[in-house]
C-alpha positions in Angstrom: 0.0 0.0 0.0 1.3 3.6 -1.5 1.9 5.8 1.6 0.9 9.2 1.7 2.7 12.7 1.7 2.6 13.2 5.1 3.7 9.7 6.5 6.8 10.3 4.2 7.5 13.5 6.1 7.4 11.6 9.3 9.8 9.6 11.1 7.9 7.4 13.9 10.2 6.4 16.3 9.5 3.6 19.5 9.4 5.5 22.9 12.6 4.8 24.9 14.9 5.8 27.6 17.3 8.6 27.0 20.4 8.0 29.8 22.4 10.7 32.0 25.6 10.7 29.4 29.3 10.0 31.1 30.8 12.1 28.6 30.3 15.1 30.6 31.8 16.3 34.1 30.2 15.0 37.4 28.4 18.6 37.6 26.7 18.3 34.6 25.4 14.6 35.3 24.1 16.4 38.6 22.6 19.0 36.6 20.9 17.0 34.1 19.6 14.9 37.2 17.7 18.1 38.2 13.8 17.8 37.1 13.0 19.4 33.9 10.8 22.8 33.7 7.0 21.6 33.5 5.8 23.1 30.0 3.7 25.9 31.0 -0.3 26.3 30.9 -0.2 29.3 28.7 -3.2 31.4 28.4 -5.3 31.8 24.8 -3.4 34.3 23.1 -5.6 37.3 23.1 -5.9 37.0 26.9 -4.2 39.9 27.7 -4.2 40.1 31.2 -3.7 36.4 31.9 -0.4 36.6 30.3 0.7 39.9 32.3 0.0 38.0 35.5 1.6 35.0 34.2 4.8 37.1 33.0 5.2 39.0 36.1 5.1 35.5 38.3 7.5 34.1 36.4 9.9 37.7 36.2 9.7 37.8 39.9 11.0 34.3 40.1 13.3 34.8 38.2 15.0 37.6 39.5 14.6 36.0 43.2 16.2 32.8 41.7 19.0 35.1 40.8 19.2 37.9 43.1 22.0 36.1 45.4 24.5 35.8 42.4 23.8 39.5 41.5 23.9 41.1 45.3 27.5 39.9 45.7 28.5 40.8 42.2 31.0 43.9 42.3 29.2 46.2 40.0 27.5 49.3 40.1 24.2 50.3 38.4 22.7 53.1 36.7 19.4 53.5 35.4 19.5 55.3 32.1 16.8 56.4 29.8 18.3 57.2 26.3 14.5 56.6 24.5 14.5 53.0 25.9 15.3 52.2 29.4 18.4 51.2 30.0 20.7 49.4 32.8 24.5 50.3 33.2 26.2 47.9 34.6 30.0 48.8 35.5 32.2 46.3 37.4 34.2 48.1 40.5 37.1 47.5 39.5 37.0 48.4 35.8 40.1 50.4 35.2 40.1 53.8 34.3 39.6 55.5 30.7 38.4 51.4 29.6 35.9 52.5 26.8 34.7 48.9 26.2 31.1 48.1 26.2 28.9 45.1 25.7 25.1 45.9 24.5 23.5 43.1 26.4 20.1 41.8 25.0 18.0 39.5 27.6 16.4 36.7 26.6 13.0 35.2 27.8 10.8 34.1 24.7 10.2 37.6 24.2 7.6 37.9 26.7 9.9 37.3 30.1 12.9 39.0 31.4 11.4 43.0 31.9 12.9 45.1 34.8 14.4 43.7 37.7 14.5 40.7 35.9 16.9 42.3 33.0 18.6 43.9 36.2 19.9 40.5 37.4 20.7 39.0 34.5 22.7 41.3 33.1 24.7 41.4 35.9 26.2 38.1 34.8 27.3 39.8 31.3 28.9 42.2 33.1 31.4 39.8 35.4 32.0 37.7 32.3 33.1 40.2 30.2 34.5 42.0 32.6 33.6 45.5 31.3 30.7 47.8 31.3 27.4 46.7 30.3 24.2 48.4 28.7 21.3 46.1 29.5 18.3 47.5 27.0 15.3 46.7 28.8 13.3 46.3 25.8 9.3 46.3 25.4 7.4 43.3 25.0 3.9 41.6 23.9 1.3 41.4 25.6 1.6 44.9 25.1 4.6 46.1 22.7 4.8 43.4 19.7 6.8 43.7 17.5 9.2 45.9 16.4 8.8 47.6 19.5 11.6 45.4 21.5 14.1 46.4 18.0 13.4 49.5 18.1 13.9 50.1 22.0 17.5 48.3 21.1 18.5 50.3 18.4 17.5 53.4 20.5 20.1 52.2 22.9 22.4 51.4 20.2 22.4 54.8 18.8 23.1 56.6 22.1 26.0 54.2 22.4 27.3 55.6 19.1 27.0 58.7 20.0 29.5 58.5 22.8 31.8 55.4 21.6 33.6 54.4 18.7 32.1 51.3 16.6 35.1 49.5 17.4 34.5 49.6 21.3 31.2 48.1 20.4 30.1 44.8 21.1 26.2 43.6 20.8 25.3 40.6 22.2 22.5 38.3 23.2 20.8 34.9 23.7 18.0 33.0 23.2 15.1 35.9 22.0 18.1 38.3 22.9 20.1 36.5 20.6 17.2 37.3 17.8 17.1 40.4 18.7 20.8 41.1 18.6 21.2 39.9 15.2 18.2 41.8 14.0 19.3 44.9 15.4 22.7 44.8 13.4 20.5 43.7 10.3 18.6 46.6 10.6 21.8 48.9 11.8 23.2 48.1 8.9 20.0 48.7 6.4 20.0 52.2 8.1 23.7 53.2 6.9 24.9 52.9 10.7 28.3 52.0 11.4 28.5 48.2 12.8 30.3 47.2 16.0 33.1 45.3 16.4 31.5 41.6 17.0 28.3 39.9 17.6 27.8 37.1 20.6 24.7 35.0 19.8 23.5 32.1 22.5 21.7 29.8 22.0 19.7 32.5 19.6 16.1 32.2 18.4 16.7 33.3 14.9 13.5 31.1 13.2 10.4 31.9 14.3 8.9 30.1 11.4 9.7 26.8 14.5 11.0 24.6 11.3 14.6 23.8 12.7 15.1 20.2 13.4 16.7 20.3 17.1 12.7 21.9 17.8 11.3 18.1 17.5 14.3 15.6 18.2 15.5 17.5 21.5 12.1 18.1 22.7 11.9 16.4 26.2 15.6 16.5 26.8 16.1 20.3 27.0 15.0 21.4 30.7 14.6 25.0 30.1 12.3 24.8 27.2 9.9 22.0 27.5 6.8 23.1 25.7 5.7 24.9 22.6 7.3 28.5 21.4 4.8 29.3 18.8 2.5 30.9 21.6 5.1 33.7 22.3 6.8 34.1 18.8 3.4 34.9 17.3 2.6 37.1 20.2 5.8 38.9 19.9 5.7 39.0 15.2 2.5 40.4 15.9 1.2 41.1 12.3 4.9 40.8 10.9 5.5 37.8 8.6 7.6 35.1 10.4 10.3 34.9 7.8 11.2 38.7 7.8 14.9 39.5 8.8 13.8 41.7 11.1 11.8 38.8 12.9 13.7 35.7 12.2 17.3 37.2 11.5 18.0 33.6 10.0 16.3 34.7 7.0 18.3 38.1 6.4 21.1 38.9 4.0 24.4 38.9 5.2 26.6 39.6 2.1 26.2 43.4 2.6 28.0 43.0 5.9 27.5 41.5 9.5 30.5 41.6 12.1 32.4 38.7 13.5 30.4 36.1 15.3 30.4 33.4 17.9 27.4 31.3 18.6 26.9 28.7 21.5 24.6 26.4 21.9 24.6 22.2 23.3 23.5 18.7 21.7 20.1 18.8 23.7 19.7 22.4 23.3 16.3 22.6 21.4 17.8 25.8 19.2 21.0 24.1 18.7 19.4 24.0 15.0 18.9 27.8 14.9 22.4 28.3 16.4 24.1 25.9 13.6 21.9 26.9 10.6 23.0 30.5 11.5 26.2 29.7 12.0 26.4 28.2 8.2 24.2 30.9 7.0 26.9 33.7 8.0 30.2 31.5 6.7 28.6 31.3 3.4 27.9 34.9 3.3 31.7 34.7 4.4 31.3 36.2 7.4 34.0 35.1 10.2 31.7 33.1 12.8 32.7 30.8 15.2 30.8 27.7 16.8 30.9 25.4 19.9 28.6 23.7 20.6 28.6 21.6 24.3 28.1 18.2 24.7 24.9 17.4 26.6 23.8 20.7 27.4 20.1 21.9 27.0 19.6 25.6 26.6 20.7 26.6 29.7 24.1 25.4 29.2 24.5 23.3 32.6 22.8 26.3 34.4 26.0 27.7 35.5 26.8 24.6 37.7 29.3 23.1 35.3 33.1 23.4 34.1 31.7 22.7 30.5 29.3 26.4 31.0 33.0 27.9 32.6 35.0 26.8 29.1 32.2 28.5 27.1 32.3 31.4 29.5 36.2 32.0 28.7 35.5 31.0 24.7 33.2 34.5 24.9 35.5 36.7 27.1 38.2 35.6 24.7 36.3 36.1 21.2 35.0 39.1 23.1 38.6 40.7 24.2 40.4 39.8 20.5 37.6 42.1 18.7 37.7 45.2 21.3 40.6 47.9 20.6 
């Protein structure tokens, strides 16, 4: 008997048991022993205020989760409003005259991360760099779809060029940060702007369209996404077509121009195919762009736990201090 279409698109495979690897440290077997994220209840899409009590739960958790790591942190912060609100984030003991900066993009499915929550996270950019840090804290859907998040970062982009060279520049993101990164250099670039120096993408969201493969084959082993993303990249493309640049940057040109790149991302990350697919998008557009991808992780990396998230940690610093003047 003929089969049809869509049996031919689909591989059925038997269930089975997926083991802890031993390929990775003792920290990240631990880690992966932690119980996955439950996949959320999300709320029907036009249910506005649902999903601003279910976003601010989850940012206040968030930030709690993570306020310990940032109390200690030696940095000092400044609340800035350059047309989109801003943190600066400026280690202690940054030496003098050091005109570095890292425009950090949080991630968050483009509905999480606002405020406090962007605070805290960013502080983490800031002690891995080791320099100073603008944090935009962009708008998002319910209430701001898109483009008001790249608009809010090229805002802060702008005001960084007004007081820095390109060269000191570095613009950086992951996960719907990492989208949003790459977008705003996309659209930095379609605007005559000059570019920074380098481009940091984690783990980035770059097709909203949802058609990479690591979407299906590492759902159920990545514990930081374990449910569907269409919910929030619809909310956030609003009336936007999913396969503009601006939305899924995978899509975009890059033979005009795009900086140096790295990209991160792990075998059970469920964007490791968004990470790789942009990875060969921008080497055949011959941009420099580097890859590592870790064994075993999920999208969180080993949530920080890990000597395998410390070796990506120095990767970036390093591709981050070879670009900088």
């Amino acid at each position: 008997m003929a089969t049809t279409d869509e049996e031919r698109r689909v591989l059925r495979l038997p269930a089975r048991e997926i083991p802890i690897p031993t390929s990775v440290s003792p920290e990240a077997q631990a880690a992966m022993a932690m119980a996955p994220l439950p996949a959320p209840d999300l709320p029907a899409p036009h249910d506005r205020d649902s999903w601003r009590a279910m976003i601010a739960a989850q940012d206040a958790a968030i930030a709690q989760m993570m306020a310990g790591r940032a109390a200690d942190a030696p940095v000092v912060t400044t609340e800035l409003d350059v047309g989109a609100h801003v943190y600066e984030i400026v280690p202690t003991d940054l030496r003098e005259g050091d005109r570095r900066v890292y425009l950090d993009v949080h991630g968050g499915a483009f509905v999480f991360g606002a405020g406090e929550c962007c605070r805290v996270m960013s502080v983490g950019a800031a002690t891995r760099f080791g320099t100073r840090v603008w944090a935009v804290d962009y708008r998002m859907p319910p209430d701001h779809p898109f483009p008001a998040g790249l608009d809010d970062c090229l805002r802060a982009y702008r005001a960084l060029l007004a007081d820095h060279e390109p060269a000191e520049i570095i613009v950086g993101g992951a996960s719907a940060g990492g989208n949003l990164a790459a977008a705003l250099v996309l659209r930095a670039r379609d605007e005559g702007l000059p570019l920074p120096a380098a481009v940091v993408l984690m783990t980035p969201a770059v097709d909203l369209t949802a058609s990479g493969d690591s979407l299906q084959t590492n759902l159920g082993l990545d514990p930081l996404l374990p449910g569907a993303s269409a919910p929030t990249f619809g909310m956030y493309a609003g009336d936007r077509g999913l396969t503009d640049p601006y939305v899924s940057p995978l899509f975009g040109d890059f033979a005009p121009g795009f900086p140096p790149t790295i990209l991160t991302s792990g075998t059970r990350d469920r964007l490791l195919s968004d990470t790789v697919r942009m990875h060969r998008a921008l080497r055949r557009a011959g941009i420099p762009a580097d890859l590592h991808v870790t064994e075993a992780a999920g999208h969180g990396g080993f949530l920080g736990l890990a000597p395998e998230d410390h070796e990506i940690e120095r990767e970036l610093r390093l591709f981050a201090e070879s670009h900088w003047p």
